[in-house]
N, C-alpha and C positions, 0 to 999 in steps of 0.2 A: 169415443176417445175423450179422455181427460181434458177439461179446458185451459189445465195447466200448460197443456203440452203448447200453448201458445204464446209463451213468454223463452223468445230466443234474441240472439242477437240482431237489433235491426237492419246493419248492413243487405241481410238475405231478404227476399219475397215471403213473405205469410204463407203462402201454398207450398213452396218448396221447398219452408222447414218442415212442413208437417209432414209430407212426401216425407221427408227423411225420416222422421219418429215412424212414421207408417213401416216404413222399409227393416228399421231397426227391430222394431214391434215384432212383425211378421218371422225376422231371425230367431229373437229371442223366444220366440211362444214355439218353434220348431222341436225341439225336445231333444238336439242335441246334445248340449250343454254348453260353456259359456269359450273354453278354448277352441270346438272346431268351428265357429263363427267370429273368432278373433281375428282374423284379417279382413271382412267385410266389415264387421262392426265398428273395427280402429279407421277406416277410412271413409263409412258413413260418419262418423260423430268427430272424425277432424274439421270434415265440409260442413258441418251441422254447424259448431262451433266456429270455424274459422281459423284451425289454428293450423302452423305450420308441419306437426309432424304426432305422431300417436305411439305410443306402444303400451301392452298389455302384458302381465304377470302374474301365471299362477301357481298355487300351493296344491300340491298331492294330497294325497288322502289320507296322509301318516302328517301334516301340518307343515310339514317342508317345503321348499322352493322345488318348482315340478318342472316350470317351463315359461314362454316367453314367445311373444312378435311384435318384429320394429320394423314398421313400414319404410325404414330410409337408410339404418343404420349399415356402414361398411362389412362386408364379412371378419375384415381381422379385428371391429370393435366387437364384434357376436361373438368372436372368439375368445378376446378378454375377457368380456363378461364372464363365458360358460367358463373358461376355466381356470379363472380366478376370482370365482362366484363366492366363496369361501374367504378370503383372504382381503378382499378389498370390496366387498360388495352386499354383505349382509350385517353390518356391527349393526345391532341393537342402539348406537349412541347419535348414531345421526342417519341423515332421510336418505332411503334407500326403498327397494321395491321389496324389500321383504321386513323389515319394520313400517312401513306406507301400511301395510298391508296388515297389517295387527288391529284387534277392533277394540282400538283407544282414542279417543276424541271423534273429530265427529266427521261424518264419510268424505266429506267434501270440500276441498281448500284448503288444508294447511300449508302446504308452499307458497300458499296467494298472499297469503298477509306480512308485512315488512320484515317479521321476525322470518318466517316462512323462505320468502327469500332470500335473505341473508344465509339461513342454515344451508338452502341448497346448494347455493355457490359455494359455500367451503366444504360440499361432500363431495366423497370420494366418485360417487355417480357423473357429478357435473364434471369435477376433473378430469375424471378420462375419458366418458362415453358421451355428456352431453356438450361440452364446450369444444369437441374437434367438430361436430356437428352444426355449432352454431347454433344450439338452446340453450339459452338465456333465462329460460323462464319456465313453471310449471304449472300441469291446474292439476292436482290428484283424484283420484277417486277409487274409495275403496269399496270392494262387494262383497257385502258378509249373506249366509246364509246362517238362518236361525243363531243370529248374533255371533259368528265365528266370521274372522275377516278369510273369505278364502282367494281371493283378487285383489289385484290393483290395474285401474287404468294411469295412464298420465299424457296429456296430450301438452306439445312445447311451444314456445313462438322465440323469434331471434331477438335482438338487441332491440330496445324502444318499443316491446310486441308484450309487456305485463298483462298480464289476464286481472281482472276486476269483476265487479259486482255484476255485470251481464251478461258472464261468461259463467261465473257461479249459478245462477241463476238458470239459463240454460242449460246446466248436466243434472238438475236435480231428477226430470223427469228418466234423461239416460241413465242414472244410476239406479233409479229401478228397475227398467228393463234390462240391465245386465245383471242385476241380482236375482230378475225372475229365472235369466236363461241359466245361471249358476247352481238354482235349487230347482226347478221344474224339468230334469231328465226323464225322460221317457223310453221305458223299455222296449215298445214295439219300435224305434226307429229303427229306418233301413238301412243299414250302412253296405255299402261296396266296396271292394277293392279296384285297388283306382293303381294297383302293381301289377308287373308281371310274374310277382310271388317266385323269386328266381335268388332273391336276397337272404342269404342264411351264413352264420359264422358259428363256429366251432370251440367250444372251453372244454377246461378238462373239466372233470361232472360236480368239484367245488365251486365251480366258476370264478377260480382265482387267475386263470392262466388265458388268455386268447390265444387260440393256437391257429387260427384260418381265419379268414373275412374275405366273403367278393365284393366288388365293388357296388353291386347294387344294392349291399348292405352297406357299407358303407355312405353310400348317399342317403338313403331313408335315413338312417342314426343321424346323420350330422344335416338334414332336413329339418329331422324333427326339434331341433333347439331345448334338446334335454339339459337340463340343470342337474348337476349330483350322479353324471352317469359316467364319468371317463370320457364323455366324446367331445370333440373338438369340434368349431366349426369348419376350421382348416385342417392343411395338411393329413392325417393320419390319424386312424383309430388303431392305439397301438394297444390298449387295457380291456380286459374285458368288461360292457357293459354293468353299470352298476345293477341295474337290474335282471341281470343272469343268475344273480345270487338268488333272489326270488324262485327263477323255475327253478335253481339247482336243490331248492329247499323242499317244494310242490313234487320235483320227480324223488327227492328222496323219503319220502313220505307213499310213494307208491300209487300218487292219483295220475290226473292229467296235470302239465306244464303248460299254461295258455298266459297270458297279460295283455290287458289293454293299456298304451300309456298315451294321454290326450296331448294334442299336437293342434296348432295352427291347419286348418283345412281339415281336418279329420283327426283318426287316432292310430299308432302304431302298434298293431296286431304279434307279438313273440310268443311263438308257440316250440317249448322245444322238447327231444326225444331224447333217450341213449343209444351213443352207437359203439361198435367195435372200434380201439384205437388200431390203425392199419401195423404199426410193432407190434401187434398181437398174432399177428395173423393168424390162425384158423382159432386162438382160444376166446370163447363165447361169452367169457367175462366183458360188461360192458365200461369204458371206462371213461369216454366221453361223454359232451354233453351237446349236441346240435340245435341251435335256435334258428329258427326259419322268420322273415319279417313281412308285414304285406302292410301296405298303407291302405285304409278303408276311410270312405266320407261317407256322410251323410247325405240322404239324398233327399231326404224331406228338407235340411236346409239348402240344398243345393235349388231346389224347387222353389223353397221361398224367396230367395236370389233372385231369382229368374220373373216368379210373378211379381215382387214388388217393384219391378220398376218399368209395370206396363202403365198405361194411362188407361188406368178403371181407377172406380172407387175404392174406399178400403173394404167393403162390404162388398162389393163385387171381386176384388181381393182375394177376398178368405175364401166366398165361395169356392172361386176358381181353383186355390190350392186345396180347398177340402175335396174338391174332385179331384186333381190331380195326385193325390196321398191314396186315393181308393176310396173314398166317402161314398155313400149310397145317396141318391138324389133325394128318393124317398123321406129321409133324415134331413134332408133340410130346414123344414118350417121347426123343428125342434131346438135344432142345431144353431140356426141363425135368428130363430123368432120372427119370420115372414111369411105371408104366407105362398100359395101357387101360384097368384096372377102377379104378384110380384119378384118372384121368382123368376118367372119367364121372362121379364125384363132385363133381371139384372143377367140370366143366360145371353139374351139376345146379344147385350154389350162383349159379353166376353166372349161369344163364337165369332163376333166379329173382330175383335182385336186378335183372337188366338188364331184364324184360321184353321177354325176347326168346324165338322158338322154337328156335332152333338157332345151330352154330355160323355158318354163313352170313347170319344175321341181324345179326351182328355188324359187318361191314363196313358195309353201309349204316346203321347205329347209328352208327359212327364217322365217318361224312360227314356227320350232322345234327347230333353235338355239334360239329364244328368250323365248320360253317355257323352254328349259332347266336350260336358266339362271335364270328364274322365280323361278326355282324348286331349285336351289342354292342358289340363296337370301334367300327360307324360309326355306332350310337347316340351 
């Protein structure tokens, strides 16, 4: 590990930032990407830093505002936000999460510096989202991949709490690891459905119209803290999804209708078909459009969760979760550059933290913790 990673703020113990970068580390290298470890991430690097509150914002793949998590904000300010995201919440002329987030000056601190401040407090952000909250202050950080700003972090602190040179200083090394987890997705991740895949609502086959929604679609949509989609965090989803335009484009075209859209925790799976409108009744013209929803995580990140915050090494760590993913043991001294009789040691540490017998033990360990968490999500 970098010996940078040792320059934090001194309030905390030396072992227990690093623990934290370790923990971060192990998220970001999962191969999810950087939104479904947005809630672990904002709440490891508020405690890393020390500051009172986090939230993270990202850009879709067409360079738009995609989505969002605030570890503290009220539901009717999430609701502001989404949907008046447009209107009060993106100018180009002053600091917001979607100009933050443009890859223009330099990744880290512009609201630290007196100018910085000043602009925040007379934006439209602080006015309405960050000043009922009691943030006063900001530290930003932007995450570009291959020089396109596609993130913003911004972590707050209240009245008398200005962030300074040791708190900059401190996110240099987080902002690489969130830019790693932004550009290094990985295809083979496991994702699961973490629904009872029961949630589905109904356009006509433009997908101009919502003509149905159940209710457990409607909690996933408004779960998932979409920007630019019609959905609200309160009340009612009364429009149809902006992204029904999508499948209504993909079923008109005659392939399949599928979307992944990245969410906090995971990603929200719309797969939709054509069905018969029921005023048709027996005629076979189809003139609907039915999208079905299933919330899916990651289970390799859900895995890394879980192993970073045992008392092993970092290297006994990695091991551990390279078994736990399916790793061949064999592939170790390759993998980790050690060789057998060190190995066995660093096993012995973690059979006995895991409570387990061997390495094969370890796979089906990592299907129970990620089942458990499944079973806390739909708690």
């Amino acid at each position: 590990m970098s010996s940078e990673w040792g320059r934090h703020p001194k309030s905390q113990g030396a072992l227990a930032r690093r623990r934290m970068l370790e923990h971060l580390d192990l998220l970001c290298s999962s191969g999810a990407g950087l939104e479904a470890i947005a809630a672990s991430a904002c709440d490891i690097i508020r405690h890393y830093v020390g500051s009172a509150s986090a939230t993270m914002f990202w850009k879709g793949g067409d360079g738009e505002a995609a989505g969002f998590y605030h570890d503290c904000a009220t539901a009717e300010l999430k609701d502001l936000f989404v949907t008046r995201f447009e209107e009060l919440f993106s100018s180009p002329d002053e600091p917001n999460m979607m100009s933050l987030a443009e890859s223009v000056g330099p990744l880290i601190g512009k609201l630290v510096t007196p100018e910085g401040v000043a602009a925040f407090q007379s934006c439209n952000v602080y006015r309405y989202l960050c000043e009922p909250l009691g943030h006063h202050y900001s530290l930003d950080i932007r995450i570009e991949v291959a020089g396109r700003g596609v993130a913003a972090m911004f972590l707050f602190n209240g009245e008398g709490r200005p962030f300074g040179k040791r708190e900059l200083e401190a996110v240099e090394p987080v902002q690489k690891l969130l830019a790693k987890a932004a550009a290094e997705r990985r295809e083979g991740v496991h994702w699961l459905s973490a629904s009872d895949r029961t949630a589905h609502f109904v356009t006509d086959l433009e997908a101009t119209r919502l003509l149905a929604i159940n209710q457990p679609a409607e909690r996933l949509l408004m779960r998932g803290h979409l920007l630019r989609q019609n959905v609200p965090i309160v009340g009612e989803v009364r429009k149809a999804p902006g992204f029904a335009m999508q499948l209504a484009a993909q079923l008109a075209q005659g392939g399949p209708a599928s979307l992944h859209l990245p969410m906090a925790d995971g990603r929200l799976v719309a797969t939709a078909t054509k069905i018969r409108s029921l005023a048709q009744g027996d005629d076979m013209h189809a003139t609907n459009m039915s999208v079905s929803l299933d919330l899916q995580v990651p289970a390799d990140a859900i895995v890394a969760d879980h192993v970073a915050a045992l008392p092993l090494t970092y290297l006994q760590k990695s091991i551990a979760l390279f078994a736990m993913l399916g790793g061949a043991r064999r592939d170790c001294e390759a993998q980790f550059s050690i060789s057998e009789e060190a190995l066995k040691k660093h096993l012995r540490a973690i059979i006995q933290v895991l409570g387990v017998s061997g390495w094969t033990d370890l796979g089906p360990l990592a299907r129970q913790v990620v089942q458990d968490r499944i079973a806390a999500l739909a708690g």
